[in-house]
N, C-alpha and C positions, 0 to 999 in steps of 0.2 A: 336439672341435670345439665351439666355442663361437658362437654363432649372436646375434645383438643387433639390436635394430628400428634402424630407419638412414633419415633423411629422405631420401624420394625424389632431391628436386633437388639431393644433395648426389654421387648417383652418377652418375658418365659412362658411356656406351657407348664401346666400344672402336673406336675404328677400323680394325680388324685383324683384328676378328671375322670368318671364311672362310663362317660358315654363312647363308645367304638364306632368311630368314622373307617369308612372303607371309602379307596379311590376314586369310585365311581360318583358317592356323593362329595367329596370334595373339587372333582371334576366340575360337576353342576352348581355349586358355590363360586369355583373360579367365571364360570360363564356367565351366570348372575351378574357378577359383580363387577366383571367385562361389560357385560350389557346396558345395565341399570345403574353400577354406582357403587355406594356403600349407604344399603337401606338402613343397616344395625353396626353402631358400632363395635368394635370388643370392649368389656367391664374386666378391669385389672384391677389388683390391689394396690397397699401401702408399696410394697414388694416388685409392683410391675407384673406379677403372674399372675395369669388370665385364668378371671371366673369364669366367664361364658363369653364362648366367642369360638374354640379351639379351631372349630374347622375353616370359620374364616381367617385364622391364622394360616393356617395352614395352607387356604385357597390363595394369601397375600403372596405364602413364599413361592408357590409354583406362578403366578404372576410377575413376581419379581419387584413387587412394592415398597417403596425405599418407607414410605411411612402410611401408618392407617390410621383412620379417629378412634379415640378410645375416650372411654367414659372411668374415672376414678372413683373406687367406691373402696376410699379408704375407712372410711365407719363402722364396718362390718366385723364383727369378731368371728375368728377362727369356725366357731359353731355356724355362723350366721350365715360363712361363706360356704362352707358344706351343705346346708341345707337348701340356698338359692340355686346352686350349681346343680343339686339332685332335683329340684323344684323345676329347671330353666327347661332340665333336656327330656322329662316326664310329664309336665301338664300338659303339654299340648298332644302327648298321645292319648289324655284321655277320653277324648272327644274324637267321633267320627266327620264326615262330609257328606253333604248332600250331592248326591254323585251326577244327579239333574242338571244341577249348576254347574259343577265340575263339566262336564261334560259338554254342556252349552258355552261354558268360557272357552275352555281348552279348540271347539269348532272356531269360536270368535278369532281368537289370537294366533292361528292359523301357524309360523314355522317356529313363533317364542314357543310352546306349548312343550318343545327337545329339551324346555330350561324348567321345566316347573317337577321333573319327577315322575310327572303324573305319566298314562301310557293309555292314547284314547282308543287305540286295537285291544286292550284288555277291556277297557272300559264297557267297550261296545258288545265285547264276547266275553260276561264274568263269568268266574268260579263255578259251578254251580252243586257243591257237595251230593246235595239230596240225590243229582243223578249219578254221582260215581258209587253211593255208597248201596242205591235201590240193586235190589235183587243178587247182592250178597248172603251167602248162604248163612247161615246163624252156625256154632262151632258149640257144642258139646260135647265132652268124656266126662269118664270116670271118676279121675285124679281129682285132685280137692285143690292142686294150684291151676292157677291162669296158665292156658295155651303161650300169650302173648302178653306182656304188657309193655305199656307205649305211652311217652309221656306227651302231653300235648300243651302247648302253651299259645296265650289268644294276646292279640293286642291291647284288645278293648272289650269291655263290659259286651255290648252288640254282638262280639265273635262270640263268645261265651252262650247268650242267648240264643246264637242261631244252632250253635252246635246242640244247646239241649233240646231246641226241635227237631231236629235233624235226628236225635238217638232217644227222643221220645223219653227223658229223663229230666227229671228236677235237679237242679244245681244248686247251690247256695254257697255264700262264701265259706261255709263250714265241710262243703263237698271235697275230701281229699281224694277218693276215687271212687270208679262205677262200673258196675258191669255190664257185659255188652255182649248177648242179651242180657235184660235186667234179670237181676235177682234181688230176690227178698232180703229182709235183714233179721237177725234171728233178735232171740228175744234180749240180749245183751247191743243191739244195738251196730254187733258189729257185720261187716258185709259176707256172706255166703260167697263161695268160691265154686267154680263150675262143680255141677256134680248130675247121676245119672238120674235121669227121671223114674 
């Protein structure tokens, strides 16, 4: 990989790009990048428009960077680069952290710790569902449709597991939804909708 400084206004953002940066993370890219350097560079095409990289782009202009390193990754077909770009900004969410560690670096590194995202007053005081959700009354009628329904979306495999402990149900990637409280499944397989006992 050969890596070469490349005038800002010479590179386009993609229109295509799927990932949504919000300010706040582009904010913490420009500080990074203030701090440390340029750990990564941005990969552009034949074209000069950026496969991955966007938000560091975008941290370069609120710095005011006349030029940044960029990696050329003219090889790539069309297909090639859609698929790395959707590859770049989802694999690494599919994996968790060891919040032990997190949490022993984040003490270590004491006022960088503002740059890394993380948030060691969450850390120390997490989430913790199982008690929001104990001693919630369980909701039955008559009617044959849902009270409520409520879509819920998980980061990671992990969120997924804890939630089905949490409501005491099996999930499987085949689970499109579930009752709560459970209900049976009739003999067709399909799900049972509240009804009176």
């Amino acid at each position: 990989m050969q890596i070469e400084m490349m005038l800002l206004e010479e590179i386009k953002p993609s229109e295509h790009n799927p990932k949504v940066h919000n300010p706040e993370q582009i904010e913490l890219v420009k500080k990074s990048i203030e701090t440390f350097g340029w750990a990564q560079p941005i990969a552009v095409d034949v074209n000069n428009e950026i496969i991955i990289g966007h938000a560091r782009y975008a941290a370069a202009k609120l710095i005011g960077e006349a030029e940044v390193p960029v990696v050329h990754m003219d090889h790539l077909t069309d297909k090639q680069i859609k698929a790395l770009r959707l590859a770049d900004n989802k694999l690494n969410q599919i994996t968790g952290f060891d919040f032990e560690l997190v949490m022993s670096d984040l003490e270590d590194i004491g006022e960088l710790a503002d740059l890394t995202g993380f948030n060691l007053e969450e850390l120390k005081n997490p989430f913790e569902p199982e008690k929001e959700v104990k001693g919630l009354p369980d909701f039955d009628q008559e009617a044959l449709n849902a009270y409520q329904t409520i879509v819920v979306r998980f980061d990671t495999p992990e969120d997924v597991s804890d939630f089905a402990k949490i409501i005491n149900q099996t999930i499987t990637p085949n689970t499109k939804y579930l009752w709560h409280p459970k209900k049976d499944q009739d003999q067709m397989g399909r799900d049972l909708a509240y009804v009176s006992e």
